[in-house]
Residue, then its C-alpha position, 0 to 999 in steps of 0.5 A: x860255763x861261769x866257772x870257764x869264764x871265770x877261769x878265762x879271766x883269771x888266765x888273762x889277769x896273769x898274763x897281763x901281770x907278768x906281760x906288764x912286768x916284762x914291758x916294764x922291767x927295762x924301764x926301771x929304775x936300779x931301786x924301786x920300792x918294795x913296801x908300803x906302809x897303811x897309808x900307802x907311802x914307801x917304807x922299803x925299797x931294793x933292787x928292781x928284780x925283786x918286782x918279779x916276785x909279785x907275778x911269782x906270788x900270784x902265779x903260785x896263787x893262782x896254781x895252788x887255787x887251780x889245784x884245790x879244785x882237782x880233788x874236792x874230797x881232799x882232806x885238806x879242805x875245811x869245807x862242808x861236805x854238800x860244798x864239796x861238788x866239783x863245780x861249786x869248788x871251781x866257782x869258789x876258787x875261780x871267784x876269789x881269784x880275780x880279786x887276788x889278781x886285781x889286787x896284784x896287778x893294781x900292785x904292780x902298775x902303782x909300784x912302777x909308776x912310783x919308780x918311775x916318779x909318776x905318783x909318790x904313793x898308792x892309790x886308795x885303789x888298793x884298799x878298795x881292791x882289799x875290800x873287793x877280796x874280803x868282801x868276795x871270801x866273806x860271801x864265800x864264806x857266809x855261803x858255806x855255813x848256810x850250806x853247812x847248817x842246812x846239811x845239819x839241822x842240829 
């Protein structure tokens, strides 16, 4: 059930992201930027179309997740083997999407607004999205040695 929801929120993020993009991209100027450096001012720019590729990055995301949870056996999994049930693969995939989105999104909308000359830099809210995502995979991942040394006392 909270792997649906999950799965539920994930789905609507995407769409918001490339809904957004597509409200948006007529608005646009013919150059937007498309780099950062560490202190959120722009260090690049090109030409609008490439706003395009952060939907496309988080749709392959996304789907790459999306199909990790298919076959919890594959051997391209670095997991331990009590880690490998279906339902707590979904958890963990569908977990640390929403921040991956969340992040994508954030992306996305600062990067118009800048365009559009509304803000001159990122927010701090990037960062804090950042730490949302490696606070999210740092549990995950915590969880998993717990999982795994419990499996192997040794």
């Amino acid at each position: 059930m909270v792997s649906r929801i999950l799965l539920g929120i994930n789905i609507i993020l995407l769409i918001f992201i490339w809904g957004f993009t597509g409200l948006k991209y007529g608005e646009l100027p013919e150059i937007i930027p498309t780099h950062f450096n560490s202190y959120g001012n722009i260090d690049g720019e090109d030409h609008k179309k490439m706003i395009w590729l952060l939907p496309s990055i988080a749709t392959f995301i996304f789907f790459v997740l999306i199909a990790v949870t298919k076959d919890p056996r594959s051997p391209m999994l670095n997991i331990p083997d009590n880690f490998r049930d279906k339902k707590t693969l979904e958890l963990f995939s569908y977990t640390i999407l929403i921040p991956i989105l969340l992040l994508f999104w954030d992306m996305l909308i600062e990067t118009v607004l800048i365009a559009q000359g509304r803000i001159q830099a990122l927010s701090n809210l990037a960062f804090v999205l950042l730490g949302f995502l490696f606070l999210t995979l740092g549990t995950w991942v915590f969880i998993m040695i717990r999982k795994g040394k419990s499996a192997n006392p040794y």
